[in-house]
N, C-alpha and C positions, 0 to 999 in steps of 0.2 A: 541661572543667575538673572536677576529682573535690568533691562538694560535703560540706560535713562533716555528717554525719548526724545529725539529731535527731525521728528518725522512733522509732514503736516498735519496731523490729528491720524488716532485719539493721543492726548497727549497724556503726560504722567498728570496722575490723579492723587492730590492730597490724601493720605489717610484717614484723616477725620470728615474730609470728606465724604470719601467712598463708605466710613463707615454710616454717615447718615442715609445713605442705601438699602440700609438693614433696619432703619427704624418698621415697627411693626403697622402691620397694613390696618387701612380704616376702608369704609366703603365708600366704593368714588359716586354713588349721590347720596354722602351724608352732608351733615350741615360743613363737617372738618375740612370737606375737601374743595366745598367753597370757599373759606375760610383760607385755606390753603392757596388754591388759584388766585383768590383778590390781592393777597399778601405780594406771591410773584411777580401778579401784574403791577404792580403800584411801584416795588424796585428795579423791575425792567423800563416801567414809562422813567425813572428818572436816568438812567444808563442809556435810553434812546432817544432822550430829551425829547419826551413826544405825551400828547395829549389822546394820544388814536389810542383804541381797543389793542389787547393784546394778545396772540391765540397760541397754545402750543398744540403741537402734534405729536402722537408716540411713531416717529418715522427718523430718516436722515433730513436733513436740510433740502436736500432733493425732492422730498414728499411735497413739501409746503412751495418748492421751486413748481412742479409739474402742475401744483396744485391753484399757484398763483396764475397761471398762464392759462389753465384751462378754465378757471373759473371766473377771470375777469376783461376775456377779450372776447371783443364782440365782433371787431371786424377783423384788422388784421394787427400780430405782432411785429412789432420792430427786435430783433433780438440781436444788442453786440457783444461780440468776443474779443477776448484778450489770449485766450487757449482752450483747453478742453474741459469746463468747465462749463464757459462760456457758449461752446458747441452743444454742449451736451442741454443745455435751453433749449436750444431751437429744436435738439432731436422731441428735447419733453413735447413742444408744441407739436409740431407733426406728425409723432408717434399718436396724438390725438385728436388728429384732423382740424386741429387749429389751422389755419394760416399765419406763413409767417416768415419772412425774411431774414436772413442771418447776414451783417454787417461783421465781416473780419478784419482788424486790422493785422498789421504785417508784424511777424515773429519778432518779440522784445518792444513791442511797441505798441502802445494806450491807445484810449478811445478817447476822441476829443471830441470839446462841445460841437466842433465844425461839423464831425461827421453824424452827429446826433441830426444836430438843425439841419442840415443836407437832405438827410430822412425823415424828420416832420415837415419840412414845407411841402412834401407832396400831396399831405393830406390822407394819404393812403395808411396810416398806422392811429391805432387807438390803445397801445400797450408797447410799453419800452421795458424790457431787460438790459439793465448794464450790472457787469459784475465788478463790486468796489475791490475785493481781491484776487488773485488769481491765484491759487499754487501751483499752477504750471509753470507760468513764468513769471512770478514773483514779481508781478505787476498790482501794483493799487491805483487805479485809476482815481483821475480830478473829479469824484462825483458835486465837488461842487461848483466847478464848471460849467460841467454836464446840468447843474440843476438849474443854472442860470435860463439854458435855453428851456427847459421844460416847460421854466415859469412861463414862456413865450404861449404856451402849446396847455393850456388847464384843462382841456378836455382829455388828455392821454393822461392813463394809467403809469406811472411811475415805477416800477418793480428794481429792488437793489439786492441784487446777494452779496449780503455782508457776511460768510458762512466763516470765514477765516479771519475776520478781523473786526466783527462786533466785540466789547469788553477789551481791545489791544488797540483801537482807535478811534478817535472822537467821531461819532458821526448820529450830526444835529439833525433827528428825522422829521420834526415841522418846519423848522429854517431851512431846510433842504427841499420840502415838499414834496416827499419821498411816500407815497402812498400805501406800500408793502414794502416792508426791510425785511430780510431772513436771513436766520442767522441757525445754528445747532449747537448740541450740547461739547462736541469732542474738540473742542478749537481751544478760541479764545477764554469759553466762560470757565474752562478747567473742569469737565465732569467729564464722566465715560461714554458713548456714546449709545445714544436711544432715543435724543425727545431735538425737535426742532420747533423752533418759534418765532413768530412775525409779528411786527404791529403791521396794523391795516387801516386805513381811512376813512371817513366815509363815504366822500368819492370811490373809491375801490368798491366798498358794498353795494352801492347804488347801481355800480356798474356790473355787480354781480348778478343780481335782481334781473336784471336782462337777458343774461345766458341762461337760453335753456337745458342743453347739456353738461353742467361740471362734472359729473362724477358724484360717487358717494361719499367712498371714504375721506377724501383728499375733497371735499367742497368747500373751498372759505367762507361761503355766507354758511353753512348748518352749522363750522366751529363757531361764526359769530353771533348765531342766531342763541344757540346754548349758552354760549357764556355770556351775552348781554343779559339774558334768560335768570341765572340764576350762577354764575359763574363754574360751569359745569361741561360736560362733552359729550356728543353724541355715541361714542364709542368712549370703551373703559382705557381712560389713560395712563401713562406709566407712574403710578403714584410713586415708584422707590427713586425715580430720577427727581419728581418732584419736591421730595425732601429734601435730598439733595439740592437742587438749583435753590428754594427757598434759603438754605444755612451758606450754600456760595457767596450770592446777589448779598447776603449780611457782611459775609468777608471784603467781599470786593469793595461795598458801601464803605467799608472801615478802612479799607486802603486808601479810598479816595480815588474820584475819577480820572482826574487829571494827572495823579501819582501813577495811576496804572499807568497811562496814555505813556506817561514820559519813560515809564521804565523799559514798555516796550520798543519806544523810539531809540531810547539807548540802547540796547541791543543790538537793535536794527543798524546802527552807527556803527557800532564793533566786528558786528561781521560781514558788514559792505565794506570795511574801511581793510581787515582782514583780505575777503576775495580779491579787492583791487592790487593787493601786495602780491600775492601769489595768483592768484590767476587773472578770472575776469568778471566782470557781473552779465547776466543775459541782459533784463530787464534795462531800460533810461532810467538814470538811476534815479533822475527829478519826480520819476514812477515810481522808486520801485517799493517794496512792501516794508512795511514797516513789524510785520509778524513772521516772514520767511523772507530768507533771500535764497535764488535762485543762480548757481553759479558757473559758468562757462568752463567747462573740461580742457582747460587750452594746454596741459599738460600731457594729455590723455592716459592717464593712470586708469586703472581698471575700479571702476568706483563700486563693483558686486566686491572686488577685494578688500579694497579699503573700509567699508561697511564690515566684511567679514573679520576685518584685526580691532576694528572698534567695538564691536561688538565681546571681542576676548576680552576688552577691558571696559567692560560695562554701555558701553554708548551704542547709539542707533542714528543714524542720518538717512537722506530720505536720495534714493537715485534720480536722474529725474524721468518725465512723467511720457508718457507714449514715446510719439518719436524722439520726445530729447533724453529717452534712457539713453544714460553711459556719454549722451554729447554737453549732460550737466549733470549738479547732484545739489539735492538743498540741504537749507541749516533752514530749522524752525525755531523761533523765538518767541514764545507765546504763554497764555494763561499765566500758573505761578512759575515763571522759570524766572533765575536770578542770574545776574552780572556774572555772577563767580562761577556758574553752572554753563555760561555761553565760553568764558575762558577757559572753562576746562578741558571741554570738548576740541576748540580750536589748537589747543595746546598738545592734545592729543593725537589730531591729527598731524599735523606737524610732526611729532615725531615719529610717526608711523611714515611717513612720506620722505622725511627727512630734509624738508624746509629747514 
């Protein structure tokens, strides 16, 4: 029995989607598949309100994450976390002899402009990671905030992972002065999961140009260098996700940006308004996510169990994540999920719980 998804990615996938998956293959350096790429790129610049180049990758979000960090710091990174997400940056940089400092703020709790600016006034960073969502703890940080001070700071690299809340939140990447945003396919934009993609700056490239070590596969300046080239990739990309994203980014166009925004806002409303009734919310809730909430265990129900009777009746919720398995459990709101699809679930629980 297929269960309806309410995990943080991958989420349930449109049929007509999924099936433009199967459209039949072309060669990825024919003219089609430039064709194809410029098409993407031009409905992604208007979804990230952004004038920068736009690169995809056949990897997770994390590719382009490990990929943004090795290939555009020179000295050192600044990397903040909200959860493990978050950490998991700074492992990307150190795993590759980046340097790099990891800024944690404390459990349930955002990253503020204060603690940014605290860490560029010393000079010592030339690359910031902040993560705009978190599904650990169901935190969406004030990246625009956060971008007030950056604007302070024009020589640091900017890096945003928007991986869980690109397409489910408005987030203005030239008004923000966001240099690299990264985002993947199994979230927000509703595909299956295989291809991740960033806009980049040319600040970002300039500063790539610099490092002499990035890597091969995962280099942002050779995806920029190809597809400025002739809109095309060093390596063979996943054409069947490309169809796909190209017939989405049409759907989403059609829905309307600001329609999506608010649909997932509403959601977001119903099942924080939801947790606050029966239990608790981890995240401030001034923070908190507007594509998952993340929910405090304060009953202590066996949440592998409750997973296991929703599951009998079709549905999947997500435990929560390292340490806070079983001490929370989330609800994801995201891509095409509807109103009547977040009540159901809630509705369901509940009786299973006996709320």
């Amino acid at each position: 029995m297929h269960k309806k998804l309410f995990i943080p990615g991958p989420v349930d996938v449109r049929e007509d989607v999924l099936q433009k998956m199967a459209t039949p293959m072309i060669g990825h350096r024919s003219k089609a598949a430039s064709a194809l790429q410029k098409g993407i790129s031009d409905k992604l610049r208007q979804m990230m309100y952004t004038e920068n180049t736009i690169l995809l990758s056949t990897s997770s979000g994390s590719g382009v994450m490990e990929g943004a960090v090795r290939s555009c710091t020179n000295k050192k990174a600044a990397v903040f976390s909200v959860g493990a997400f978050g950490d998991r940056w700074y492992k990307m940089a150190t795993s590759n002899g980046i340097p790099a400092d990891l800024f944690k703020s404390e459990p349930g709790k955002h990253t503020s402009a204060e603690m940014v600016e605290k860490a560029l006034a010393t000079g010592e960073y030339d690359l910031v990671t902040v993560t705009h969502n978190e599904t650990s703890s169901g935190i969406q940080n004030p990246v625009e905030e956060i971008a007030e001070v950056m604007k302070k700071y024009p020589e640091v690299i900017f890096c945003v992972d928007a991986v869980s809340s690109l397409g489910g939140a408005k987030i203005e990447v030239d008004k923000l002065g966001i240099d690299i945003c990264i985002t993947s396919s199994q979230k927000c934009l509703g595909l299956p999961p295989g291809i991740a993609l960033c806009s980049i700056s040319q600040k970002a490239v300039e500063a790539a140009k610099k490092v002499k070590y990035r890597g091969l596969y995962l280099d942002l300046l050779a995806l920029y260098d190809n597809v400025i080239k002739d809109d095309q990739y060093p390596s063979t990309p996943t054409l069947s996700h490309m169809f796909a994203l190209d017939y989405q980014l049409d759907r989403i166009i059609e829905e309307g940006f600001e329609n999506r925004f608010a649909r997932h806002t509403e959601m977001a409303k119903v099942v924080r308004e939801w947790a606050k009734k029966h239990f608790a919310l981890y995240p401030e809730e001034k923070y908190a996510s507007n594509t998952l909430t993340t929910i405090v265990n304060t009953k202590g129900i066996s949440v592998a169990d409750l997973n296991k009777k929703l599951g009998e009746r079709g549905f999947e919720i997500s435990n929560g994540y390292g340490d806070l398995k079983e001490k929370t459990f989330r609800i994801a709101h995201m891509a095409d999920m509807t109103m009547e699809e977040v009540h159901d679930v809630l509705r369901n629980i509940e009786d299973i719980l006996g709320l």
